[in-house]
N, C-alpha and C positions, 0 to 999 in steps of 0.2 A: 474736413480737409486735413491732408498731411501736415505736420509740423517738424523739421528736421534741425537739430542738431548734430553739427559738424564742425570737423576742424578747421580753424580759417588762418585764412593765407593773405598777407599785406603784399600789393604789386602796385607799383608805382604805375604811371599812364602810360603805355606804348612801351613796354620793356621788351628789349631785343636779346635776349638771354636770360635763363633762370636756372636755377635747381629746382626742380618738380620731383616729391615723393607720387607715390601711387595716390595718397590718402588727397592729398593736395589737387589733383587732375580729377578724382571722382568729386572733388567739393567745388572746383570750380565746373564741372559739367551739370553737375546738380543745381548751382547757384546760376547760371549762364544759357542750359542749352533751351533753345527756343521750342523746339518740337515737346520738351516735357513740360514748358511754362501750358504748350497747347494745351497736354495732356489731364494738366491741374486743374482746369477749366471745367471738365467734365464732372467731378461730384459737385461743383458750383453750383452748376448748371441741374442736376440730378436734383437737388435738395428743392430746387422751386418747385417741382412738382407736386414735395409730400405739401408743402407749406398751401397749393393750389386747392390739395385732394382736402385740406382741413378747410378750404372755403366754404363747405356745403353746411357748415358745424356753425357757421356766421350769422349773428340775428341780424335781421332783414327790415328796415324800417322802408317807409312809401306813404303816400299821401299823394291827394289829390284833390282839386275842387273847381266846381262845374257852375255854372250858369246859364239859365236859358230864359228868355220869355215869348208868349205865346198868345195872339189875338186871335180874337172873336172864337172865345173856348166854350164850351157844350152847349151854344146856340142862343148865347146871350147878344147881347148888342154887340153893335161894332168897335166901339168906343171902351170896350172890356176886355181885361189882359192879364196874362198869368204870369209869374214871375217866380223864378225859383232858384237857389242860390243852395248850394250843398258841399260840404268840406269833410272832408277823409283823410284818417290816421290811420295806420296798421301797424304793429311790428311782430315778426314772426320769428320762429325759430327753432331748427332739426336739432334734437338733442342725439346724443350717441346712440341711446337705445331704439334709435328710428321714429322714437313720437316728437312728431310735428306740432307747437304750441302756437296760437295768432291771438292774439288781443287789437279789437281794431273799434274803434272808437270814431263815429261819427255825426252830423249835425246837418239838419237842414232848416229853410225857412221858405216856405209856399207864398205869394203875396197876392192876392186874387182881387186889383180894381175894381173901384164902381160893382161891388156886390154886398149890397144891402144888408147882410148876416155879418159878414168876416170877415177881416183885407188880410190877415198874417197866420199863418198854420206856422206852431213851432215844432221840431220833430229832433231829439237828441238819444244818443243810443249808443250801448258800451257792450260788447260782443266777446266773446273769450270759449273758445276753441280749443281741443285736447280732440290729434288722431294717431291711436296708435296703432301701427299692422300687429297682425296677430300669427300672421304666417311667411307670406314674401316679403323682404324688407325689414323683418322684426330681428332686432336684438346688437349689443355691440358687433360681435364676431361679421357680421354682413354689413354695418354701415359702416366699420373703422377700414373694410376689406382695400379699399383703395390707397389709405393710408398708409398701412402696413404695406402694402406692393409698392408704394413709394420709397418706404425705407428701407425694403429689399434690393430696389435698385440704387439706390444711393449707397448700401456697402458693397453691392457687385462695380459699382461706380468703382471706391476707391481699393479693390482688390484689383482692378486693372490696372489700375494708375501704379499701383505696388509693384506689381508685374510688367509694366514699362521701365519702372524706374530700375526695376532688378537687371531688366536687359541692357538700359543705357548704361547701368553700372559695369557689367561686363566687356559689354563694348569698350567704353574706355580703359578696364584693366588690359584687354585684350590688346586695344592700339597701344597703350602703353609700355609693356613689353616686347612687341612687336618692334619697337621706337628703339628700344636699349637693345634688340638683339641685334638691329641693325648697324647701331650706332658701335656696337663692341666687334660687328662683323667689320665692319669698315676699318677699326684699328686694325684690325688682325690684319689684314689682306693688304694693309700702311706698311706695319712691319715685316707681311710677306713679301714687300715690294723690295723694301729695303735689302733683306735680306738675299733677294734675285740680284739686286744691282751689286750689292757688297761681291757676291758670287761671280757675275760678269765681271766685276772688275780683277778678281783674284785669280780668273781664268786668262783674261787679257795678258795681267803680269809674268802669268805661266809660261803664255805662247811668246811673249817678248823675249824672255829670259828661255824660251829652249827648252822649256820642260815639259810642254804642252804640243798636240800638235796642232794646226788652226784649225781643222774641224769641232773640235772641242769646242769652241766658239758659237756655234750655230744654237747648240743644245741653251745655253746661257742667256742668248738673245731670244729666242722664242719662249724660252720662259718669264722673264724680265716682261718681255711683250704681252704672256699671260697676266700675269700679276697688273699690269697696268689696264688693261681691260675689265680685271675683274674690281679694281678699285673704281672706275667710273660706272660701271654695274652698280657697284653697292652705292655709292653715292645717288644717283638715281633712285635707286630704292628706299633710300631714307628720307630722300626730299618727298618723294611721293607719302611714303609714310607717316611724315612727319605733319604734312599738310593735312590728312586725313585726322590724325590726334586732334590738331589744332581745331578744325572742324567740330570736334565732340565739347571741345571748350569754350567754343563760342569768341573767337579773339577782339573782337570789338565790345564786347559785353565784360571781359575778362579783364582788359584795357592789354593787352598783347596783340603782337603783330600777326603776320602772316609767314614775313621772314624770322621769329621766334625762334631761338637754337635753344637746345635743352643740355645743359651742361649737367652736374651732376644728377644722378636718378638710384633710386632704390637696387643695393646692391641683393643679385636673388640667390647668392650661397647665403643668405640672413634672412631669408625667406621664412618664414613655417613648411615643411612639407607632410607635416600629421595626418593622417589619414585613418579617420575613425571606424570604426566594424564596419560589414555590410549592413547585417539586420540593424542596428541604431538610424542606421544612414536612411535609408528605405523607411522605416517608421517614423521620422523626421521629418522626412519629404510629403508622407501622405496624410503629414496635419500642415506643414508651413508651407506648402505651395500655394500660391495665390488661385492656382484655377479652382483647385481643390475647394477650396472659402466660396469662389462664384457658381460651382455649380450646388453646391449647400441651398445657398440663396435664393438660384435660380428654380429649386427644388421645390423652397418654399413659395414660390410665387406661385407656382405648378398646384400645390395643395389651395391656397387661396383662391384660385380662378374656378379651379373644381367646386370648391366650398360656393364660392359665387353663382356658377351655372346651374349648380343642385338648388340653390334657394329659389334663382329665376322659372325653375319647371315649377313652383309651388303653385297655388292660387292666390289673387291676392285679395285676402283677409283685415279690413280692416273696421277697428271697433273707434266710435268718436262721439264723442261727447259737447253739449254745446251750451251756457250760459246765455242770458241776454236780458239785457235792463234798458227799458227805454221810459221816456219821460216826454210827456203831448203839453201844450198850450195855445190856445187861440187867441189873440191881441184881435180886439173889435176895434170898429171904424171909429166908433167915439170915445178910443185911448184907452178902455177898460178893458182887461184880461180875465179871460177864465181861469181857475182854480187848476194847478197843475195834476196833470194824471198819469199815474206813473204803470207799467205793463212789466211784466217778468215772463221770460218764457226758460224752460230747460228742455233740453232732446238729448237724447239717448239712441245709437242706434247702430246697426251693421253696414257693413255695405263689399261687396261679392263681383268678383271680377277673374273670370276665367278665360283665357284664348282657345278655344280648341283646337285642338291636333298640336298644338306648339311643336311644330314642327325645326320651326329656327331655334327654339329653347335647348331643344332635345340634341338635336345634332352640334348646336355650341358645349354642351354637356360630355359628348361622347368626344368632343376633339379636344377636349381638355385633359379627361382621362388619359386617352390614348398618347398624348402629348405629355404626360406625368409619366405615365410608363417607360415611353422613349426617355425622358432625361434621366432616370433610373438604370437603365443599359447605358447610356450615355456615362453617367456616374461611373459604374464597373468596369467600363472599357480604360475611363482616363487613369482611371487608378490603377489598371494594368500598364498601359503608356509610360505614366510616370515611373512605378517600377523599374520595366525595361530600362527607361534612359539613365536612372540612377546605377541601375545594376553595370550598365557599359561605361559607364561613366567612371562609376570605382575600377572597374578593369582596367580604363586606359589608364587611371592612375599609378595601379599595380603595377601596370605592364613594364611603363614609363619607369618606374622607381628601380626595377628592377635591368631597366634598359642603362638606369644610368652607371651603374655601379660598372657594367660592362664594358660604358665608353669611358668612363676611369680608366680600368686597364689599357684599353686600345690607345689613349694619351698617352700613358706613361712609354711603351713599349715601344711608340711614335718617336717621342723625344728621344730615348736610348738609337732608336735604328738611325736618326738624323744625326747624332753627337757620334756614330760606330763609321756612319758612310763619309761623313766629313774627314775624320781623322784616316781612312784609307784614302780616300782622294789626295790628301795633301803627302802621303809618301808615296803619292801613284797608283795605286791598287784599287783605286776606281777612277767613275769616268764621271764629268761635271753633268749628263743625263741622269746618272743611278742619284747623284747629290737633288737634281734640284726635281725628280721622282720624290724621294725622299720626303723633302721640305714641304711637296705638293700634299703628299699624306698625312703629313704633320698638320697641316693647313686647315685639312679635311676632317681629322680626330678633335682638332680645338674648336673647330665650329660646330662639330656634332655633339662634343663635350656641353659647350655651350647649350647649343641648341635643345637638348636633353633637359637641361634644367628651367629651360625656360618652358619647353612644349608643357613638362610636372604641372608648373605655376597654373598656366593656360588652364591644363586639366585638371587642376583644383580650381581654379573659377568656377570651370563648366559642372563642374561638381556639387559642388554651393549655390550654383543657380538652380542645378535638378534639383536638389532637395530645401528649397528655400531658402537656403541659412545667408544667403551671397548678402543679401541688402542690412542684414544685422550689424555686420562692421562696420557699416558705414552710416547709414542712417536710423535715426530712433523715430520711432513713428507712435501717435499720439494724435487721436481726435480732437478737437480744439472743443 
C-alpha cells in the first residue's frame, strides 16, 4: 500500500472562504476524494491472494475415529459380536520443492465376545511418507509459480493505483487553474464594466454640454450592455467551475461547504515554467510512467504461465518413499496378554502417470506463448504511444511559451492604442464606438495574456503526467 506524505492544511468545520495554494487542493483531494479511497482498495484486496496461493505451503493436521460392532460374525453363535473402535492422526505437508511429507499415526482395538481364544486384538502404527515428483510438479520455480503471479499482480495493483492517483492529481491542478482564470477573468470584465459606464457617463456629459451629438450615445450603451452580459457569463462560469473543484475535494470530508469561495490562490507569473530537453523528457517517461512498470509485470506473469503450461505437458514422475512401525497385542478372556510384537515395513518405489494426446495441456501451452508474444508488441507499441504524447506534449509547451511572449507585445500596444483613442476622443478626433472598439481589444489582449499563461501551466501538468514526474511533487510513495 501507498503511504503519502503531504503538506497539511488546518480548516476549521464548514468554512465559507479560504486561501487555497495549488499544493493545499492536491492534499486535500488526496486526503478526501472517495473514488481514490475506492481505488486504494485494490492492492488490499490483491495482496490476499499471494497470502491464499502460500496456503498450499500450510502443514495440514486431520484425524479421525471410527466405531463399529457387528453380530453373528463368521458363523459363530448368535450371541457373538465384534467390536472395533479405531483413532487417526495425520499431519502433512507441501514443501517448496513439491515434496509432499505425511506422518500419520494410528491405533486400533478389535473386541471379539464370547470367543473362547481372544476378546481384545491390539493394533497401533506409526506411518511416515516422502513423495517427491521427479518431473511434473518438481521443483521451487513450478510450486512458488502462483506465488510469484500473486506478487506480480499486487505491484501491477499499485502502478495503477499510482497512475489514478497521477490523473486525480492533474485534474485538480487543471480545475484549479481553471478556477483562477476564471476568477481573474471575472475581475477584468468588473473593471471592463466600469470602465463602459465611466465612458457612458462621459459621453452623456458630452451630449448635455453640446459637445457630442446624441447618436454617440448608442455606441456607449450597447457596449456597457456588452460588458454586463459578459460579467453574468463569467460568473456562471466560475460558479460552475468552482463547484466542479469542490467536487475533486470532497467538501464534507474537507469539512467545506458547497457555497466555498476561494479568496487568495497561487499567483502563476511565480509559477516555474522550466522546460527540460526533449530527449531527457522522453527517457524519463519511458522508465517513470506507470503503465510502463504494469506491462513489465504483466510480462512477467506471461513467462510464468509459459514456464507453468511447459511443466503441465510433462509426465508425472513421481518417486516415494514409505516407513512403517507397527506394534500387535492380544488381551485374552482371562485378563492375560500376549508378549508385544512389533512389524517394520519400508517401500520404495515409482509411480507413472501419462494423459495421452493432452490435448488441453498442449493448446493451454501455445495460448500462452502466443499471449507472451502479443504483450511483447503490446510492450513496443505503448512505448511508441508514450513517446508521441510526450513529444506533443513538449511542443505545446514550446509553442505556448513562445505564444506568450507575442501576447506581451499585443498587451502593451493594446493599452498604448486605448490611452492614444481616449485622448483623441476627448479633443474630438474620435468617436465613443473607435473608444469602446478599443477597450474591447484591450479586454481581449488581457484575457489572452492571461490566458497564455495559464494554458503554459496546464501544459506543463500534461507534461509531467506524460512522462511520469506529475505525482513526485506531490506525493512520496513508499511500500509499508
Amino acid at each position: 500500500m501507498y503511504k503519502f506524505t503531504l503538506f497539511i492544511i488546518l480548516i476549521n468545520y464548514q468554512v465559507w472562504s479560504i486561501d487555497l495554494s495549488s499544493y493545499q487542493a492536491v492534499f486535500l483531494a488526496l486526503r478526501n476524494n472517495t473514488a481514490l479511497k475506492v481505488q486504494e482498495n485494490n492492492p488490499k484486496l490483491i495482496i490476499t491472494q499471494e497470502k491464499s496461493s502460500r496456503a498450499q505451503f500450510d502443514s495440514k493436521l486431520s484425524a479421525g475415529i471410527e466405531s463399529s460392532k457387528t453380530e453373528g460374525l463368521r458363523g459363530y453363535g448368535d450371541d457373538e459380536s465384534f467390536e472395533k473402535n479405531k483413532l487417526r492422526l495425520s499431519l502433512s505437508k507441501k514443501l517448496k520443492t513439491g515434496t509432499t511429507l505425511e506422518l500419520e499415526g494410528a491405533t486400533s482395538a478389535d473386541d471379539i465376545n464370547e470367543d473362547p481364544v481372544s476378546n481384545t486384538k491390539f493394533n497401533e502404527n506409526i506411518q511416515f511418507e516422502i513423495t517427491q515428483p521427479l518431473l511434473k510438479g518438481r521443483g521451487k520455480d513450478i510450486s512458488l509459480i502462483e506465488v510469484k503471479k500473486a506478487r506480480e499482480n499486487h505491484t501491477i495493483s499499485q502502478s495503477q493505483l499510482k497512475a489514478y492517483t497521477m490523473g486525480l492529481i492533474a485534474d485538480v491542478l487543471n480545475a484549479y487553474w481553471n478556477t483562477y482564470y476564471l476568477k481573474a477573468k471575472l475581475k477584468m470584465v468588473k473593471v471592463s464594466k466600469e470602465l463602459a459606464q465611466a465612458q457612458k457617463e462621459r459621453v452623456t456629459n458630452m451630449i448635455d454640454a453640446g459637445d457630442l451629438a446624441e447618436i454617440e450615445a448608442a455606441a456607449s450603451q450597447a457596449e456597457l450592455a456588452s460588458r454586463d452580459e459578459l460579467v453574468v457569463s463569467t460568473q456562471g462560469d466560475l460558479d460552475i467551475q468552482r463547484i466542479q473543484l469542490l467536487a475533486l475535494l470532497n467538501p464534507e470530508k474537507s469539512k467545506l461547504s458547497w457555497d466555498t469561495e476561494f479568496d487568495k490562490m497561487d499567483d502563476p507569473t511565480k509559477v516555474s515554467l522550466e522546460l527540460t530537453e526533449k530527449k531527457e523528457t522522453i527517457q524519463r517517461g519511458l522508465v517513470l510512467r506507470p503503465e510502463i512498470e504494469q506491462v513489465k509485470h504483466k510480462l512477467a506473469i506471461n513467462d510464468l504461465e509459459v514456464m507453468q503450461s511447459r511443466n503441465g505437458v510433462l509426465p508425472k514422475l513421481d518417486m516415494f518413499m514409505r516407513i512403517n512401525r507397527s506394534k500387535y497385542r492380544d488381551t485374552f478372556s482371562n485378563g492375560k496378554s500376549d508378549k508385544l510384537d512389533h512389524g517394520k515395513e519400508f517401500a520404495f518405489g515409482l509411480s507413472f502417470t501419462y494423459a495421452l494426446g493432452q490435448r488441453a495441456e498442449k493448446a493451454k501451452l501455445e495460448k500462452n506463448i502466443i499471449s507472451r508474444d502479443q504483450q511483447k508488441l503490446s510492450f513496443e507499441n505503448l512505448k511508441l504511444a508514450i513517446e508521441v504524447d510526450i513529444r506533443l506534449s513538449w511542443i505545446r509547451v514550446h509553442k505556448l511559451k513562445q505564444k506568450k511572449q507575442a501576447a506581451s507585445q499585443t498587451l502593451k500596444h493594446m493599452q498604448k492604442s486605448v490611452e492614444a483613442e481616449l485622448n483623441k476622443f476627448n479633443v474630438g478626433h474620435s468617436t465613443s464606438l473607435n473608444v469602446a472598439r478599443a477597450q474591447r481589444d484591450l479586454l481581449t489582449a488581457e484575457l489572452g495574456h492571461l490566458k497564455t499563461n495559464i494554458d503554459i501551466i496546464k501544459a506543463l501538468i500534461s507534461l509531467a503526467e506524460a512522462d511520469g514526474t506529475l505525482i513526485q511533487d506531490y506525493v512520496t510513495l513508499s511500500d509499508k
